[in-house]
N, C-alpha and C positions, 0 to 999 in steps of 0.2 A: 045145820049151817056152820057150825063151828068147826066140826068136821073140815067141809068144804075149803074153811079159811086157812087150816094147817096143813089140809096139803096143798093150796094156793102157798102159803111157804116154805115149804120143803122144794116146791118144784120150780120157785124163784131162786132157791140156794145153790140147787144143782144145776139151773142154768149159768148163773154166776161163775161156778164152780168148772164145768164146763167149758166156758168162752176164755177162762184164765187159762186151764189148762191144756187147751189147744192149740192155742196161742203164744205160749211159752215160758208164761207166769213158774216161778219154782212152786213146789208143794206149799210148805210153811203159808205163802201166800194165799192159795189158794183157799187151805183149811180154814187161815186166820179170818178171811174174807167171808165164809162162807159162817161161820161162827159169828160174826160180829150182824150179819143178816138177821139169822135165829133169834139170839139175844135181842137184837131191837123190835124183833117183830112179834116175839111172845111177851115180852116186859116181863111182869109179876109172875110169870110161868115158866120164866129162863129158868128159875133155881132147878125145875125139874131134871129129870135126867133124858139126857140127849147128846149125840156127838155125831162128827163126821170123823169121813175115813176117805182117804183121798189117795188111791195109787195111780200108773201114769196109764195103765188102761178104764179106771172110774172111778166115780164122784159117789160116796153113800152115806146119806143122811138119816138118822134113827132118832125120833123123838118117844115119849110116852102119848104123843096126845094124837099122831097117825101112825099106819105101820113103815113099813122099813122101805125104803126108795134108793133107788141106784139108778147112775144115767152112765153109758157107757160111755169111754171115748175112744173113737175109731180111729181117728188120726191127730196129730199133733203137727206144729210148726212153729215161725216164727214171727208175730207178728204182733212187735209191743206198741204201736199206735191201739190195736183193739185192747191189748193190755191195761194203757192208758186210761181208756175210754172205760172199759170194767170198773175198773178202781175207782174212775171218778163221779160214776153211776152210784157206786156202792157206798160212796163217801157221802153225796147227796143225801140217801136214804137214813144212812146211821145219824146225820146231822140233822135230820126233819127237814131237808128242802123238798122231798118228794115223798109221795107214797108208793105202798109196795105194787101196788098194780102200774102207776105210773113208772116206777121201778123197770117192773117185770116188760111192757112194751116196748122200754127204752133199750134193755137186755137185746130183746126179740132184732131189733131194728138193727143193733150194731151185730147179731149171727146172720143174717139177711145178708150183710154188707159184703159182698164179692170183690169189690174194685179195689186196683193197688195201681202204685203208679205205674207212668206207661215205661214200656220198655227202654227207651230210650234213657229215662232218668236213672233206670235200675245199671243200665250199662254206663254210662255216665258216673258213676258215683263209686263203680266197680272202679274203672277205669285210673282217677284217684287215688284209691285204695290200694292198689297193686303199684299205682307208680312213688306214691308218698312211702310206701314200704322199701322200697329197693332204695328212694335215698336215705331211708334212717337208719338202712344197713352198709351205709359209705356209699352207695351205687353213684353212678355219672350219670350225666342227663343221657348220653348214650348208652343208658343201659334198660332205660325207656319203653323204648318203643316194644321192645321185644316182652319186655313183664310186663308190659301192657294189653298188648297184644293176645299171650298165652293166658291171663284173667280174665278178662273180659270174652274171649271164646269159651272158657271152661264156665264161667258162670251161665253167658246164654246157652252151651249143650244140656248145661244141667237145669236150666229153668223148663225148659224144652224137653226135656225124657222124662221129669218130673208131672208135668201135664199130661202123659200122655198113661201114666202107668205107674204104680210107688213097687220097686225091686232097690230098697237099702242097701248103702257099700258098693253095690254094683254101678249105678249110675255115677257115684262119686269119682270113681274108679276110671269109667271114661268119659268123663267131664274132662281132668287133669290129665287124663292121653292125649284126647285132641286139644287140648288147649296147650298143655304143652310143647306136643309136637309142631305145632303152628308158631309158638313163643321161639321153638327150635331153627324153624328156619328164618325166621328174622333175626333171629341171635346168628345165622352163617353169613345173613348178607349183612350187619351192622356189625358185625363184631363185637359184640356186647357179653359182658359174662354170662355162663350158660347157671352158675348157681343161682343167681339173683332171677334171672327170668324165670327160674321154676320156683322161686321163693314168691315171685308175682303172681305168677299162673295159682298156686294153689291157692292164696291167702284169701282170693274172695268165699271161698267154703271151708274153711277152717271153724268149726262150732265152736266158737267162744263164748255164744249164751250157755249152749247144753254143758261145757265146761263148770261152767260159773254156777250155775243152777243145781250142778252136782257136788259141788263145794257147798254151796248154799245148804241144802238138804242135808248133806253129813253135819255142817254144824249146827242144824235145827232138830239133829238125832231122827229123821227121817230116812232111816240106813239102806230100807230096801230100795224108794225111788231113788235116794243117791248112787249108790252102787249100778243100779240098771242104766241111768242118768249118765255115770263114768266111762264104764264099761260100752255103751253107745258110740258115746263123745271119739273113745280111744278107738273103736272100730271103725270111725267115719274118718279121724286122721290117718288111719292106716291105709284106708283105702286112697285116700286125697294120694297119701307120701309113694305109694305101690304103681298110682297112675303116671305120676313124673321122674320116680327112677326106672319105670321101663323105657320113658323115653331117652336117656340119658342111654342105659345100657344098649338099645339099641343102632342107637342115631350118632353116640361121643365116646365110642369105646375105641 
């Protein structure tokens, strides 16, 4: 039975573990989270030896009292509402307002959870985003329509090719062509600046978690997710930056 109960927490750690790093928790987090699980849930038997190890394809937990367990992670994204919700499952448990099986179903219920908002609000909020950037960059309310326009196409082509199939860089790439290109010809009949509308068009895909999370990691000495983490981040800008200077070079040369 004993048995039984350490690997009932091994396999609550790596769920934890898991749903953070899918979801776009930094490592440090995840580790710390997944550690502070262990520790509550062996008490008198934390002093043992045990650790995790967390890179951005899996989660591996090693105690002395079951053998060795890994859970893979297949994909990752962004989605720090379930982040939230992680942390605040797991903050419950370390404080004694729950137990680890109540824990473990409440884990379960929030990876079960498929729904985000509707499309509308995600365009909506894009929307915003692309036009609030072009004024913090001096833009005119006429410079508008057209960074608005080219964000909010490049984010729904990219929620949209995203669904249907995961090919990195490449959908980034033409996400910020046709939205672009579309910010382009509203920038011919408004007359609007063509920088600022492709400053628009890109900004709603610009990774500023995967940024931040790679900074995060370098300074938690986490060198290899970092590094992977940068190295991503910088490949996904490139593609963002590569889909709106073609339209430029082909369309305003």
């Amino acid at each position: 039975m004993k048995r039984e109960d350490d690997k009932f927490i091994i396999q609550t750690a790596l769920l934890t573990g898991k749903l953070l790093l899918e979801n776009g928790a930094e490592t440090a987090r995840v580790e710390d989270t997944m550690e502070r699980i262990i520790r509550k849930s062996l008490g008198s038997t934390a002093s043992k030896s045990y650790y995790t190890y967390v890179t951005l394809s899996g989660v591996f937990v090693r105690t002395d009292l079951a053998e060795n367990s890994f859970l893979r992670i297949d994909s990752r994204g962004y989605n720090l509402e379930k982040v939230v919700q992680v942390n605040q499952i797991s903050r419950d448990f370390t404080e004694g307002k729950t137990t680890l099986p109540e824990m473990k179903q409440r884990l379960e219920k929030v990876d079960a959870d498929t729904s985000r908002d509707a499309m509308w609000k995600q365009l909506f909020f894009t929307a915003l985003l692309s036009g609030a950037i072009v004024l913090i960059f001096g833009g005119r309310w006429s410079d508008l329509p057209s960074a608005i326009t080219g964000g909010v196409l490049a984010y729904f082509v990219f929620q949209k090719l995203t669904n249907m199939a995961d090919y990195p860089f490449i959908f980034e790439f033409l996400s910020t062509f046709i939205g672009g290109l579309f910010g382009y010809l509203v920038h011919q009949l408004m007359g609007s600046d063509i920088n600022l509308t492709m400053i628009g068009t890109v900004v709603p895909l610009v990774p500023g978690i995967g940024i931040t999370n790679a900074i995060r990691d370098l300074l938690a000495r986490h060198y290899i997710s970092g590094i992977i983490r940068l190295f991503e981040s910088l490949f996904v800008a490139e593609a963002l930056g590569c889909g709106v200077a073609l339209v430029i070079l082909l369309f305003n040369s």
